[in-house]
TIVO-2410 file (N, C-alpha, C; in nm, 3 decimals):
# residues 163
REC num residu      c1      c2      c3 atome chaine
REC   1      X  20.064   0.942   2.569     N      A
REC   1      X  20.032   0.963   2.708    CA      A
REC   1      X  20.110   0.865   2.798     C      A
REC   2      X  20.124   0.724   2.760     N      A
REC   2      X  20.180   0.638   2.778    CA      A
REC   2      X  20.372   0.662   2.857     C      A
REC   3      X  20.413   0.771   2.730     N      A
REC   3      X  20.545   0.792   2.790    CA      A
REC   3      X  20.580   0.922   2.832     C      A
REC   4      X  20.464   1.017   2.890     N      A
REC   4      X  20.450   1.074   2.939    CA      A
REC   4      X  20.463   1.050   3.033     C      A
REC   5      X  20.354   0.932   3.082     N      A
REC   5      X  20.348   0.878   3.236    CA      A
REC   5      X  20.479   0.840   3.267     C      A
REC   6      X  20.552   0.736   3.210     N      A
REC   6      X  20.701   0.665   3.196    CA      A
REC   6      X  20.780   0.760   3.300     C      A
REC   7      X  20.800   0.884   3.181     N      A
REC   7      X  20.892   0.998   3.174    CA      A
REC   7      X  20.863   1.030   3.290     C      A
REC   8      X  20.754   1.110   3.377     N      A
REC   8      X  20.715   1.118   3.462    CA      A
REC   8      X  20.749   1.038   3.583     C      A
REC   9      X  20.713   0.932   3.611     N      A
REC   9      X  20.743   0.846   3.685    CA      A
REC   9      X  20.894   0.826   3.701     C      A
REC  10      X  20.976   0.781   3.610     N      A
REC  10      X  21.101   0.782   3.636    CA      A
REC  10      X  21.225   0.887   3.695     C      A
REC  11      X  21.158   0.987   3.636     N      A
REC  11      X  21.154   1.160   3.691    CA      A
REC  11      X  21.166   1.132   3.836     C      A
REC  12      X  21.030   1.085   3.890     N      A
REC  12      X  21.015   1.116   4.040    CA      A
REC  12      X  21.090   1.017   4.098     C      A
REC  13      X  21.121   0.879   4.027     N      A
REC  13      X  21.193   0.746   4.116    CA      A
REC  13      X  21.382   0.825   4.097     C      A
REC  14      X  21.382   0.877   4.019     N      A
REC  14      X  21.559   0.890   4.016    CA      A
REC  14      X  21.557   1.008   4.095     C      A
REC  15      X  21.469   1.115   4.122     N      A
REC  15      X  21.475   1.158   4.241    CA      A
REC  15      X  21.493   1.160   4.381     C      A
REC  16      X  21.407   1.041   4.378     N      A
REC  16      X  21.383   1.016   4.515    CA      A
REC  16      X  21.543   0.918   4.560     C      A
REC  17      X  21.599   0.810   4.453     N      A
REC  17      X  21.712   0.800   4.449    CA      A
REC  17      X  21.820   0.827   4.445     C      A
REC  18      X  21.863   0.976   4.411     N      A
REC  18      X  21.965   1.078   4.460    CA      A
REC  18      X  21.957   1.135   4.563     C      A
REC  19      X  21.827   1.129   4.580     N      A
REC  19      X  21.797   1.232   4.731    CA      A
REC  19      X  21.816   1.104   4.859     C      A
REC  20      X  21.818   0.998   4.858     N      A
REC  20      X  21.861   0.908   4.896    CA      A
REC  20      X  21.953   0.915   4.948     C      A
REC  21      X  22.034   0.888   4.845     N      A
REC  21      X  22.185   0.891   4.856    CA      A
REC  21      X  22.266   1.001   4.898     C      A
REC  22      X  22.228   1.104   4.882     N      A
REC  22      X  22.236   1.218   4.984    CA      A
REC  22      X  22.211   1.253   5.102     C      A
REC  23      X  22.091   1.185   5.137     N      A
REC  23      X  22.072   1.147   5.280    CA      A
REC  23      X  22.179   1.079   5.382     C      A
REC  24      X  22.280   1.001   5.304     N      A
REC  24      X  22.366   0.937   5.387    CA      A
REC  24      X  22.459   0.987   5.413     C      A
REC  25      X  22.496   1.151   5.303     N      A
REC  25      X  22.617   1.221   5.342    CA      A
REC  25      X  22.570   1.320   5.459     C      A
REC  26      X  22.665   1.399   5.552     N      A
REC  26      X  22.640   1.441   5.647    CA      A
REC  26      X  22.597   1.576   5.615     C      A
REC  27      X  22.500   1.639   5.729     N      A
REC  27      X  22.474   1.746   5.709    CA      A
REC  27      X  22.575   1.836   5.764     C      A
REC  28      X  22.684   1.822   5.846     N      A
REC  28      X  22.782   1.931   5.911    CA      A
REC  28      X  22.891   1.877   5.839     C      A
REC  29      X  22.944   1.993   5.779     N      A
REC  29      X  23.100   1.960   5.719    CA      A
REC  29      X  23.206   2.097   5.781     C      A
REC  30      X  23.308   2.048   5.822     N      A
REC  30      X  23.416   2.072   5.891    CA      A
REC  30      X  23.535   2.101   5.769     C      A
REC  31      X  23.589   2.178   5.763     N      A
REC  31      X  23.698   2.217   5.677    CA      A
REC  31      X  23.817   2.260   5.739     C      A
REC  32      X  23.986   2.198   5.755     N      A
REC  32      X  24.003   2.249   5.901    CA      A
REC  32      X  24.184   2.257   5.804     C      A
REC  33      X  24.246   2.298   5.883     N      A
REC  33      X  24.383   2.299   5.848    CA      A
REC  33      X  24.460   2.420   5.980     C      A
REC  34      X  24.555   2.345   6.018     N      A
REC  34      X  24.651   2.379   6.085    CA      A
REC  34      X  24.802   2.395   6.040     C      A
REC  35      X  24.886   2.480   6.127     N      A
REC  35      X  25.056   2.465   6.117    CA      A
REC  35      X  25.084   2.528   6.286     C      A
REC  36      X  25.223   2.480   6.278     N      A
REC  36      X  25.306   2.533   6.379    CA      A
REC  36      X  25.364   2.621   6.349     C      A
REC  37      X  25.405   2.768   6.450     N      A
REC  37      X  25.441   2.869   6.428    CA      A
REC  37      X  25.543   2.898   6.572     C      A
REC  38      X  25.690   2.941   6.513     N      A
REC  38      X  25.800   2.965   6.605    CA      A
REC  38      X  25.723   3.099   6.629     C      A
REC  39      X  25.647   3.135   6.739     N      A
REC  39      X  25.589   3.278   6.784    CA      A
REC  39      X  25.496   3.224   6.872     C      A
REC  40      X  25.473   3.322   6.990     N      A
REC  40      X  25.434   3.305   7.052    CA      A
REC  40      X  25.237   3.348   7.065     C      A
REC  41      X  25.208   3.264   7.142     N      A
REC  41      X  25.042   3.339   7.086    CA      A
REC  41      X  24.988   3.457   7.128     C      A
REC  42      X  25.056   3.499   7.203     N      A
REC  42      X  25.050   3.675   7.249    CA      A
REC  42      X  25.119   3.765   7.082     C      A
REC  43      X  25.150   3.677   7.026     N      A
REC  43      X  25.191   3.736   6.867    CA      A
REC  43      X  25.100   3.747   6.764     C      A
REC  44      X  25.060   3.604   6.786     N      A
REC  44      X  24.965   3.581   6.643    CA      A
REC  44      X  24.809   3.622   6.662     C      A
REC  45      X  24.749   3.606   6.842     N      A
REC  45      X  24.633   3.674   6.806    CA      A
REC  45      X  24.622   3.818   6.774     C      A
REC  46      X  24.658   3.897   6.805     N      A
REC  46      X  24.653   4.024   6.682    CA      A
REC  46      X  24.589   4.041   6.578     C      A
REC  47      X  24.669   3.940   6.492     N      A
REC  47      X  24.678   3.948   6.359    CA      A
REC  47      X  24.538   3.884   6.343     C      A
REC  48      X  24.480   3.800   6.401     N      A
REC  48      X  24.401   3.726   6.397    CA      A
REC  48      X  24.254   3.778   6.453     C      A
REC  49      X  24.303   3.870   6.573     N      A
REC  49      X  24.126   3.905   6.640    CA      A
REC  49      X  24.076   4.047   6.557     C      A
REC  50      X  24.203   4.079   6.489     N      A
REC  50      X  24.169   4.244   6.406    CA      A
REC  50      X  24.138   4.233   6.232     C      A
REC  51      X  23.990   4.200   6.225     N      A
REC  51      X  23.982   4.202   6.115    CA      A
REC  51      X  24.045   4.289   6.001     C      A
REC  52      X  24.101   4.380   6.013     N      A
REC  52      X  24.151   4.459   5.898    CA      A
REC  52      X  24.306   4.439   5.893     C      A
REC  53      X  24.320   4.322   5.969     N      A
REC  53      X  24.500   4.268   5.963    CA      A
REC  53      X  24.462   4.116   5.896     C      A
REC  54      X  24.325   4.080   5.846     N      A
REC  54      X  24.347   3.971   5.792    CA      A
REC  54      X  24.385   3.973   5.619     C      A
REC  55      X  24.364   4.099   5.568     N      A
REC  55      X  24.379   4.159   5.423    CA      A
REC  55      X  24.580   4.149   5.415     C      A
REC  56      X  24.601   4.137   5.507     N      A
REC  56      X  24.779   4.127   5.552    CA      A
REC  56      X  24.833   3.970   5.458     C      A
REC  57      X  24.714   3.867   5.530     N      A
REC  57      X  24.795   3.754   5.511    CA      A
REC  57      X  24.654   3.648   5.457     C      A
REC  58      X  24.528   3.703   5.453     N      A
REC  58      X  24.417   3.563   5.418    CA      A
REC  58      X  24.436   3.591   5.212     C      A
REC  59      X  24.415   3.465   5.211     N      A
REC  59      X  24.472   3.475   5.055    CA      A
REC  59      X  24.281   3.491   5.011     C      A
REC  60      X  24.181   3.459   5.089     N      A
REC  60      X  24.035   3.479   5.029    CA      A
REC  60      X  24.036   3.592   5.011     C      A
REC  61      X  24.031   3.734   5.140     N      A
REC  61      X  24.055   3.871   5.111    CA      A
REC  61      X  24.153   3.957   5.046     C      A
REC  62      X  24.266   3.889   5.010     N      A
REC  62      X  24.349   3.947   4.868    CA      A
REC  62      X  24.253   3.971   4.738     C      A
REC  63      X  24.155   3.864   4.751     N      A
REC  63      X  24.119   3.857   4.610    CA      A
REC  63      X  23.994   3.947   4.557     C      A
REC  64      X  23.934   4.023   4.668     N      A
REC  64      X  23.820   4.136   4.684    CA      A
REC  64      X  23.931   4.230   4.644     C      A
REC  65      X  23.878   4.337   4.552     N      A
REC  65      X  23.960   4.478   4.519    CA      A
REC  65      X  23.900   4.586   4.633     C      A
REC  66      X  23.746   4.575   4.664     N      A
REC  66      X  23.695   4.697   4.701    CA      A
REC  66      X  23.641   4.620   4.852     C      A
REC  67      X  23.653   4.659   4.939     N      A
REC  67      X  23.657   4.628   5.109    CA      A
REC  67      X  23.619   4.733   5.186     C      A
REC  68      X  23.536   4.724   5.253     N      A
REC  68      X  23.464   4.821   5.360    CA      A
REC  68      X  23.452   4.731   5.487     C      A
REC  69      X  23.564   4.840   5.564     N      A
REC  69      X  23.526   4.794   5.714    CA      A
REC  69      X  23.442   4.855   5.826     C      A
REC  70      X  23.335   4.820   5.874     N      A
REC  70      X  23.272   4.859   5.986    CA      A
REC  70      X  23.281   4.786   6.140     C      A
REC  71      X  23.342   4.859   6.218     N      A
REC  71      X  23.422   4.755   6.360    CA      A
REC  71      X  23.470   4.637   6.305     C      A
REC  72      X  23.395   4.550   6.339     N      A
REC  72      X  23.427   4.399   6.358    CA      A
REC  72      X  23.368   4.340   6.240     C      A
REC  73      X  23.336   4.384   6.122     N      A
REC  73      X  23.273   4.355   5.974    CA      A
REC  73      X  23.362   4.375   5.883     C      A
REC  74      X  23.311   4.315   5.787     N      A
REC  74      X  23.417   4.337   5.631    CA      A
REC  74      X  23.329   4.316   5.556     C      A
REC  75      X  23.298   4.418   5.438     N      A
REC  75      X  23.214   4.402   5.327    CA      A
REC  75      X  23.310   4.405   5.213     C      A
REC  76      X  23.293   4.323   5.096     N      A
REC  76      X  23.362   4.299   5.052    CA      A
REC  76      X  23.302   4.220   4.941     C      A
REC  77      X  23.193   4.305   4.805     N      A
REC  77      X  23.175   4.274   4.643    CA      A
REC  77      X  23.067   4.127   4.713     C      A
REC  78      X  22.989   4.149   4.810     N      A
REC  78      X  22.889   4.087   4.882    CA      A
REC  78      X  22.905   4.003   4.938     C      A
REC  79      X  23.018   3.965   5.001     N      A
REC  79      X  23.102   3.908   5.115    CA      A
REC  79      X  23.080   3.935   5.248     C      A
REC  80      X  23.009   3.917   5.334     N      A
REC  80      X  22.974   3.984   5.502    CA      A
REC  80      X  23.050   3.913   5.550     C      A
REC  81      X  23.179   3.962   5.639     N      A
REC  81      X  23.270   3.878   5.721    CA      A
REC  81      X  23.188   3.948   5.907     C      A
REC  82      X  23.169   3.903   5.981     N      A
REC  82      X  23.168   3.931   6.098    CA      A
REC  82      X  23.239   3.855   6.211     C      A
REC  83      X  23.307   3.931   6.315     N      A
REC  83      X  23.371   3.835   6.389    CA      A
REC  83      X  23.273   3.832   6.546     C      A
REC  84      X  23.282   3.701   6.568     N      A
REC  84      X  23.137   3.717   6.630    CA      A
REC  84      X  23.196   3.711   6.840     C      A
REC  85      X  23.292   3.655   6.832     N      A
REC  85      X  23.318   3.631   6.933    CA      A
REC  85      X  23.501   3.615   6.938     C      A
REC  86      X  23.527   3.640   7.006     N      A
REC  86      X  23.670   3.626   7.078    CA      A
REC  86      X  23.714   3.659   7.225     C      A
REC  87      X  23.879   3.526   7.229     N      A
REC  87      X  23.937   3.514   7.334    CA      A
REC  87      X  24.072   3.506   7.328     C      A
REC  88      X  24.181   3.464   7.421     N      A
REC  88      X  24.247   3.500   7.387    CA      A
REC  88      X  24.309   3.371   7.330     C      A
REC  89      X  24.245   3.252   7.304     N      A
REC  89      X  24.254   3.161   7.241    CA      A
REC  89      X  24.179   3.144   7.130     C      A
REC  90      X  24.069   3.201   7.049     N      A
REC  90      X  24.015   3.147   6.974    CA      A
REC  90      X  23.919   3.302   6.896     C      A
REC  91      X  23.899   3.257   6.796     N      A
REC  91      X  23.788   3.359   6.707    CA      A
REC  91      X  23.733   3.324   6.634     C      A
REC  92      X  23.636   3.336   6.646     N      A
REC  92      X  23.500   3.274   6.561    CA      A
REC  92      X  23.450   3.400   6.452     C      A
REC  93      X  23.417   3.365   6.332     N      A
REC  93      X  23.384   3.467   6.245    CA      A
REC  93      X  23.223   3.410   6.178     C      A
REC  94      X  23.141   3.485   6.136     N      A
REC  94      X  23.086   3.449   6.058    CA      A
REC  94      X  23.053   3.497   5.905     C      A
REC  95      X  23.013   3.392   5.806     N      A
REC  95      X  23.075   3.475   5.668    CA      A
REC  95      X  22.921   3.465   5.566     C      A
REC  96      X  22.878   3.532   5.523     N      A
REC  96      X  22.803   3.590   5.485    CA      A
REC  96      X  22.796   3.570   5.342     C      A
REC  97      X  22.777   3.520   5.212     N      A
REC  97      X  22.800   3.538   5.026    CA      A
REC  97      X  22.670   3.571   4.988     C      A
REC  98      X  22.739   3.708   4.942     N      A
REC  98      X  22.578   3.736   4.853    CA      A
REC  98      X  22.469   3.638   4.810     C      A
REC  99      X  22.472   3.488   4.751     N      A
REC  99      X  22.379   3.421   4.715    CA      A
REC  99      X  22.324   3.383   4.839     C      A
REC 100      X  22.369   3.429   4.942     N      A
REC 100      X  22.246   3.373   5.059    CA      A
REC 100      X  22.349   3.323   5.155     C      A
REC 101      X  22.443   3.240   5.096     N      A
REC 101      X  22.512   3.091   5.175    CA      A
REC 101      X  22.560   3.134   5.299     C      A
REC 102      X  22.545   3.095   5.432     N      A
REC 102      X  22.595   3.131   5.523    CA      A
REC 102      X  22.663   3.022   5.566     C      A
REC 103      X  22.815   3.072   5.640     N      A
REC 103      X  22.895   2.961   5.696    CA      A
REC 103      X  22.944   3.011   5.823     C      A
REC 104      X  23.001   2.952   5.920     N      A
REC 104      X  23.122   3.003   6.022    CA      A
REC 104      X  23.237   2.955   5.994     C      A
REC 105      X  23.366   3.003   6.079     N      A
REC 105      X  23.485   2.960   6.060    CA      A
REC 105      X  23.548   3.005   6.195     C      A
REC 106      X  23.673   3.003   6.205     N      A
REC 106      X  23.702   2.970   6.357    CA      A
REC 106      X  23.879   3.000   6.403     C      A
REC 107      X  23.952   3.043   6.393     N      A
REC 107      X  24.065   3.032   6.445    CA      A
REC 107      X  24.109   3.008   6.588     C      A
REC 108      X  24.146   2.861   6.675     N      A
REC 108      X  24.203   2.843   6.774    CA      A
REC 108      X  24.397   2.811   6.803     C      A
REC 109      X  24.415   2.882   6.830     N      A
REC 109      X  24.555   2.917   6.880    CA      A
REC 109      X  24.525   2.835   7.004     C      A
REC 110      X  24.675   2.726   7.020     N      A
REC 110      X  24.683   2.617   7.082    CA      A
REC 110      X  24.865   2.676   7.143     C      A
REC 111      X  24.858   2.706   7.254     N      A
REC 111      X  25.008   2.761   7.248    CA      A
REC 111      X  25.056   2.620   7.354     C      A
REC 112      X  25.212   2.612   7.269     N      A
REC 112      X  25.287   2.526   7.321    CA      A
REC 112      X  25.352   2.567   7.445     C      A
REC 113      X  25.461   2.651   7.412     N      A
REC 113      X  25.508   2.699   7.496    CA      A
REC 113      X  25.543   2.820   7.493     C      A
REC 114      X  25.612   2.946   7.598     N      A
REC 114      X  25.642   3.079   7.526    CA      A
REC 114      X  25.669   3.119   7.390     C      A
REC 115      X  25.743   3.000   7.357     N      A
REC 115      X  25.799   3.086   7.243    CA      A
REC 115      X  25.686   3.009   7.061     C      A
REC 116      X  25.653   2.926   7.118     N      A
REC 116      X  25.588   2.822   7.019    CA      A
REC 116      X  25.428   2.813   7.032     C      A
REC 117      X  25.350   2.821   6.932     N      A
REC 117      X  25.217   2.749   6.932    CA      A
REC 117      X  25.117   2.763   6.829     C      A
REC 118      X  25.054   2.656   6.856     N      A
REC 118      X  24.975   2.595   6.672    CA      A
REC 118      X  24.843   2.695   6.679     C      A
REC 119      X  24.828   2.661   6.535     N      A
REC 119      X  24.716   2.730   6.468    CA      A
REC 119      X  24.619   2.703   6.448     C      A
REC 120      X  24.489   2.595   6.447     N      A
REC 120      X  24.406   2.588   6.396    CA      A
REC 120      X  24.303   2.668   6.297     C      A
REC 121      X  24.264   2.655   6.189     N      A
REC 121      X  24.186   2.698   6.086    CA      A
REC 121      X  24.097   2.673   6.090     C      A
REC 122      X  23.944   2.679   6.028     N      A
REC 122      X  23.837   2.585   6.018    CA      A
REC 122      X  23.703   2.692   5.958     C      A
REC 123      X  23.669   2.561   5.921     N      A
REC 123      X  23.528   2.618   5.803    CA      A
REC 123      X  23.414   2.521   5.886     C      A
REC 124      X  23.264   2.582   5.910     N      A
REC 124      X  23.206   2.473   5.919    CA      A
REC 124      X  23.060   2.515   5.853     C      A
REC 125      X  23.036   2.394   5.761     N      A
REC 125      X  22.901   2.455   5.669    CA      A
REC 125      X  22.791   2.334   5.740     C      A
REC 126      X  22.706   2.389   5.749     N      A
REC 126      X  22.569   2.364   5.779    CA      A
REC 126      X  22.511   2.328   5.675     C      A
REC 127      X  22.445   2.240   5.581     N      A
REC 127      X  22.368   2.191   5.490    CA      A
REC 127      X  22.221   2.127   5.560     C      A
REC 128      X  22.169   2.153   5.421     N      A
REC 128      X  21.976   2.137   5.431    CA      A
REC 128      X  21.986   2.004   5.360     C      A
REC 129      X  21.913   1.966   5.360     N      A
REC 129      X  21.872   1.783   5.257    CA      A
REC 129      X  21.851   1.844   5.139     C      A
REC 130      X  21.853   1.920   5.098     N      A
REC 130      X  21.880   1.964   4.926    CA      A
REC 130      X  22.011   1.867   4.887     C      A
REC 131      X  21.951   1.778   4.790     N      A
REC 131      X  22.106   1.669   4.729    CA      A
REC 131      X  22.177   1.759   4.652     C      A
REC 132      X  22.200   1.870   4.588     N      A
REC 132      X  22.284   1.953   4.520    CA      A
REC 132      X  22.361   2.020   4.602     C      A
REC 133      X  22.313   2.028   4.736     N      A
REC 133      X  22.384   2.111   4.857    CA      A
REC 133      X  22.510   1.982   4.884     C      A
REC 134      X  22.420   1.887   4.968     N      A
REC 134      X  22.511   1.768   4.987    CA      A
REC 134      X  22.619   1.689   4.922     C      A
REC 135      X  22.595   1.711   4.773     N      A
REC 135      X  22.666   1.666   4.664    CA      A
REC 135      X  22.786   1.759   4.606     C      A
REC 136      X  22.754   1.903   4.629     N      A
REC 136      X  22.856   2.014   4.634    CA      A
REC 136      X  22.969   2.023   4.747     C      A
REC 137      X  22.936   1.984   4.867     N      A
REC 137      X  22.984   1.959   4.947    CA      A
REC 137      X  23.130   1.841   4.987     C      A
REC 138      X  23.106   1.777   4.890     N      A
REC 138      X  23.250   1.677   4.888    CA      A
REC 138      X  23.336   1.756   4.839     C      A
REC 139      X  23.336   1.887   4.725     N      A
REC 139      X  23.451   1.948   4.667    CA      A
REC 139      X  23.474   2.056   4.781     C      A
REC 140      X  23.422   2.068   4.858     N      A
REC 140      X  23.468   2.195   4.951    CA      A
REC 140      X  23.631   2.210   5.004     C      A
REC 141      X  23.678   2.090   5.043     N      A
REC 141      X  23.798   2.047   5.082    CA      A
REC 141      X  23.921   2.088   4.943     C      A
REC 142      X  23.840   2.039   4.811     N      A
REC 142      X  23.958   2.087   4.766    CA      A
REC 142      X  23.935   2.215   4.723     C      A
REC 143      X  23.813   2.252   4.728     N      A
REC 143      X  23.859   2.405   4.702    CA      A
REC 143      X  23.879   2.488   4.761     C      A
REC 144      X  23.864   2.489   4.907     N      A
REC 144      X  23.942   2.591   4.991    CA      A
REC 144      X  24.075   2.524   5.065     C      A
REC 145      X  24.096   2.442   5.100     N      A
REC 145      X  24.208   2.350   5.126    CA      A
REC 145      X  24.306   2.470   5.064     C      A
REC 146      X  24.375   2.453   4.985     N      A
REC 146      X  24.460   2.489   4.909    CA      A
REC 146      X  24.514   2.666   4.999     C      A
REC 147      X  24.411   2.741   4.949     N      A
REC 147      X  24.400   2.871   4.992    CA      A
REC 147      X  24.397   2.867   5.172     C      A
REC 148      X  24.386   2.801   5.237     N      A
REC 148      X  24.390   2.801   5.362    CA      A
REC 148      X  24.496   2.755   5.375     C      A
REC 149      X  24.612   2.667   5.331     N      A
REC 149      X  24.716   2.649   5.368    CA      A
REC 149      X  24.807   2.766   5.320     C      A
REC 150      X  24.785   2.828   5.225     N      A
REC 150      X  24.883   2.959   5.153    CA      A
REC 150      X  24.841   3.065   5.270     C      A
REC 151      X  24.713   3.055   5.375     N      A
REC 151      X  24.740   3.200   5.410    CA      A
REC 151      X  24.813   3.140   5.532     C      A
REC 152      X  24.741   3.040   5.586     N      A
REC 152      X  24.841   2.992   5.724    CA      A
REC 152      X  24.986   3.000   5.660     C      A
REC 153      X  25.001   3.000   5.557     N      A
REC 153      X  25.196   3.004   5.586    CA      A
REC 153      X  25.234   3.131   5.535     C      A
REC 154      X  25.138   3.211   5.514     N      A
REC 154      X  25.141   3.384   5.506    CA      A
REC 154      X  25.133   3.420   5.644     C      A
REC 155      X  25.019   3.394   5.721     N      A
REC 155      X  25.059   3.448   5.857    CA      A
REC 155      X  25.166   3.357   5.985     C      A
REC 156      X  25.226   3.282   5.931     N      A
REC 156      X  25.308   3.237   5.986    CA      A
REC 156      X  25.468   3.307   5.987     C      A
REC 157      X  25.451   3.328   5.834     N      A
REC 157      X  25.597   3.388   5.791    CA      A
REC 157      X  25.580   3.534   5.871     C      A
REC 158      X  25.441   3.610   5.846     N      A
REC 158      X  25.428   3.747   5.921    CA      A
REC 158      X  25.475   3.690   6.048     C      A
REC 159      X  25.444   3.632   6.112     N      A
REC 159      X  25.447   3.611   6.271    CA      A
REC 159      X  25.590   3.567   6.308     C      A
REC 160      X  25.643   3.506   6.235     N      A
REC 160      X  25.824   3.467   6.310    CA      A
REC 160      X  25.879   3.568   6.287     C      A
REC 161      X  25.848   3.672   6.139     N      A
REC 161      X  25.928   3.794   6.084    CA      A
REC 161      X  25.919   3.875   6.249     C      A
REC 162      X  25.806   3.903   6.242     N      A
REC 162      X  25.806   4.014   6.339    CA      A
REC 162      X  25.852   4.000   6.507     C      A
REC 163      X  25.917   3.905   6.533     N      A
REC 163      X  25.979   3.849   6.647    CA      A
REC 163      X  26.125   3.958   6.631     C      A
***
């Protein structure tokens, strides 16, 4: 009974000690990546406010075989893409994964000048004080990182081509 209690007890103290330490990581995480693009932003939003031109150049939606579009939605093997708002600077989407997880993301077009202007990317996840949430959350960067820079220089290359 003795190390029952132990077992028990230590159970709840290394709990309360991860959950701790989770407490100090943030609950809003930002995922962001940009490039510059010789095109103008009367070019690139297009490609950008029409969801069924993002299957063109986002390397996430390459990787769905079966895609259903409704207006401003994308279903996609339990993927809900919605684009929730747009301008002629910016688009906000929101993304939907079958296990529940909901995130937003964001494209702002920063134009330089006629012929030039940047891209902004961005992910932003919302987390609960669940320490497995918080603790999952440091790999986010490298695992979409990667794939967000391959499509920005997919729709980049689309966007100077078509000049």
């Amino acid at each position: 009974m003795r190390f029952i209690k132990l077992g028990l007890i230590s159970v709840i103290v290394l709990f309360a000690i991860i959950t701790g330490m989770a407490s100090l990581l943030p609950s809003h995480v930002r995922i962001s990546r940009a490039i510059d693009i010789e095109a103008s932003a009367a070019r690139v939003y297009p490609k950008l406010a029409d969801i069924k031109q993002w299957n063109d150049w986002n390397e996430y939606l390459r990787s769905y075989d079966s895609k259903e579009y409704r207006g401003d939605s994308l279903l996609a093997n339990g993927l809900t893409i919605r684009i929730d708002n747009r301008n002629d600077t910016l688009v906000e989407a929101s993304w939907r994964q079958a296990t529940g997880s909901n995130f937003s993301s964001g494209y702002r077009i920063i134009p330089r000048d006629s012929l030039h202007c940047s891209l902004q990317w961005y992910f932003d996840f919302h987390l609960r004080w669940y320490p497995w949430e918080k603790f999952q959350s440091i790999v986010y960067d490298g695992q979409m990182g990667p794939l967000m820079e391959k499509s920005l220089q997919n729709l980049k290359r689309q966007a100077e081509q078509s000049q």
